[in-house]
N, C-alpha and C positions, 0 to 999 in steps of 0.2 A: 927318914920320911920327911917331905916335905911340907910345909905349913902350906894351907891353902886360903889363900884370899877370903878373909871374912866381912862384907859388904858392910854388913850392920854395924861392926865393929869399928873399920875405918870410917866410918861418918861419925859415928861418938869420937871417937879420938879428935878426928877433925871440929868437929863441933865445939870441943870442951877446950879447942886452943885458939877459935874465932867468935866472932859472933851472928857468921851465916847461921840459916836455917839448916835443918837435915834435906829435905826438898831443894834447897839449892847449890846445897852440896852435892847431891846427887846431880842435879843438872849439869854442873861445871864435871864429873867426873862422865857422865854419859857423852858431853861433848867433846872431851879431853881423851875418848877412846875413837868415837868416829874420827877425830884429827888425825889418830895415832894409825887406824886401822886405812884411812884414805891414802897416806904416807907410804903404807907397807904393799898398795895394790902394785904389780908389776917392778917392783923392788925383787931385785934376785940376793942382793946383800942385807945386812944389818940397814937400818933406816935411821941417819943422825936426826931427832926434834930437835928444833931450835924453840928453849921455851917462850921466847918474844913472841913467835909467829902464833905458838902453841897459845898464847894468853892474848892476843889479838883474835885470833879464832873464836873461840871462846864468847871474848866482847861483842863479836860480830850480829850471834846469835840473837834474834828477836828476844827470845825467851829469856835471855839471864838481863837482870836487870843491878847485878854487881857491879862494884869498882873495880877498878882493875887491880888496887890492892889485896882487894877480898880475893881475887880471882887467883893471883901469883904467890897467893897464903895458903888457900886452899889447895895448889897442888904442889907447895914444898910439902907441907904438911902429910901430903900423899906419900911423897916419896920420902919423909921423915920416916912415915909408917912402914913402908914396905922394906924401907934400908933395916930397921930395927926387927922387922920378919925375915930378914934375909932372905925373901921375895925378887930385892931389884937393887941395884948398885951403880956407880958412876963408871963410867970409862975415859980413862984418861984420851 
């Protein structure tokens, strides 16, 4: 059975390795799925991120007011998390 994505959980995890907020953690990961789901529209393959573009996006947004370190922290951290859930993994 699969582990299923625990929201409240990966923002502690994230939280307790930075020192964003939970609220802005959330926002970097809300805008870091619009990125991801924008990418996928009319994609009939896999979709390569580029995290540069993905952490430029991000910045973009009126609403996050992060550095762009906070920004490319908070979503190794993500995927710290979800590689240790075996949720998500690298492709060569």
């Amino acid at each position: 059975m699969s582990e299923q994505l625990n929201e409240q959980e990966l923002v502690e995890y994230i939280a307790s390795h930075t020192d964003a907020k939970p609220d802005e953690i959330r926002l970097v990961l809300k805008h870091e799925a619009a990125f991801i789901s924008n990418a996928h529209k009319g994609a009939s393959d896999d979709v390569d991120i580029d995290s540069d573009e993905l952490v430029d996006y991000v910045l973009s947004r009126s609403d996050v007011k992060l550095d762009e370190l906070t920004v490319e922290t908070i979503l190794d951290l993500e995927m710290d998390y979800l590689m240790e859930k075996g949720l998500a993994g690298y492709v060569d």
